[in-house]
C-alpha positions in Angstrom: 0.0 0.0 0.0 1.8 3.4 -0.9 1.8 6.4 1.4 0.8 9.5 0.0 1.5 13.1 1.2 -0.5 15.8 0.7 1.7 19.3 -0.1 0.4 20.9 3.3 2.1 17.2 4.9 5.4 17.6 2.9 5.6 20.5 4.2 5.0 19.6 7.5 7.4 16.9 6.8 9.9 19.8 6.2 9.6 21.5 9.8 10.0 18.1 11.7 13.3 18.9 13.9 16.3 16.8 12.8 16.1 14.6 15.9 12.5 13.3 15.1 13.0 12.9 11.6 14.4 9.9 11.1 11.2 8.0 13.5 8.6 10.4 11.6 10.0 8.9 8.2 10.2 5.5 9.6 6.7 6.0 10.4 5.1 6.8 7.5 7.0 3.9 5.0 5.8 1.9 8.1 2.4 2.9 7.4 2.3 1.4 4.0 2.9 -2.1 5.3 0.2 -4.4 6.2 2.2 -5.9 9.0 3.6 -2.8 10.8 1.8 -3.2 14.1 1.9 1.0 14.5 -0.4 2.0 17.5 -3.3 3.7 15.1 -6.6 5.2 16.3 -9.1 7.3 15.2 -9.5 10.6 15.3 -12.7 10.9 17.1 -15.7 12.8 15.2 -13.9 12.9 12.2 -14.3 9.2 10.6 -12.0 8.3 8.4 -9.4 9.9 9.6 -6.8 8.1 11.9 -3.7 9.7 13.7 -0.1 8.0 14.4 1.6 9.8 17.1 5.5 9.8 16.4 7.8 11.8 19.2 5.1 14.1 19.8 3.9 14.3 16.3 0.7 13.7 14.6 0.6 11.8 11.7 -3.2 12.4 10.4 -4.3 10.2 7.4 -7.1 7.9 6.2 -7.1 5.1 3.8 -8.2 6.0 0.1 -10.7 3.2 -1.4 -7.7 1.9 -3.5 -6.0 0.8 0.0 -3.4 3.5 -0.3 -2.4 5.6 2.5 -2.9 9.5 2.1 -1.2 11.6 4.8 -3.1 14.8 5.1 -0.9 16.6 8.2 1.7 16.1 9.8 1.4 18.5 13.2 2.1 18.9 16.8 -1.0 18.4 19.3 -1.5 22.1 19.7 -1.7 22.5 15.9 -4.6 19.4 16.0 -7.0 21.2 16.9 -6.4 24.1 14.3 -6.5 21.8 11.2 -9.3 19.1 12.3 -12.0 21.0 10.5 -9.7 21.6 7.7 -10.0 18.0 6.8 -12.0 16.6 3.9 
């Protein structure tokens, strides 16, 4: 299953510190694999959208009907609540 990144996300990509990086990157080729056992949930009153949190980063995405993996955000928790109704 391929990850895609929205421009906003590869942008938020960009801003990750150096330190986190590496584990945020990890994370999302990790999401693309069936077997990755990440610790996934919801994000609660906005169905489909899941979240990943990686060293204090969300990872907000849902699962197109092809099965691929489109990654919308990529923001702090502070930030959450800003883009949450931004979502579509």
């Amino acid at each position: 299953m391929p990850v895609r990144l929205d421009p906003l996300a590869e942008a938020d990509l960009d801003r990750v510190s150096r330190p986190d990086f590496a584990r945020v990157r990890h994370a999302l080729a990790a999401l693309g694999t069936a077997a990755a056992g990440l610790d996934v949930a919801p994000l609660e009153g906005h169905e489909p959208w899941q979240v990943l949190v990686v060293e204090g980063h969300w990872i907000v995405f849902r699962t197109l009907p092809e099965g691929d993996q489109y990654v919308a955000r990529i923001v702090t928790r502070r930030e959450l609540a800003r883009i949450v109704e931004d979502l579509r």
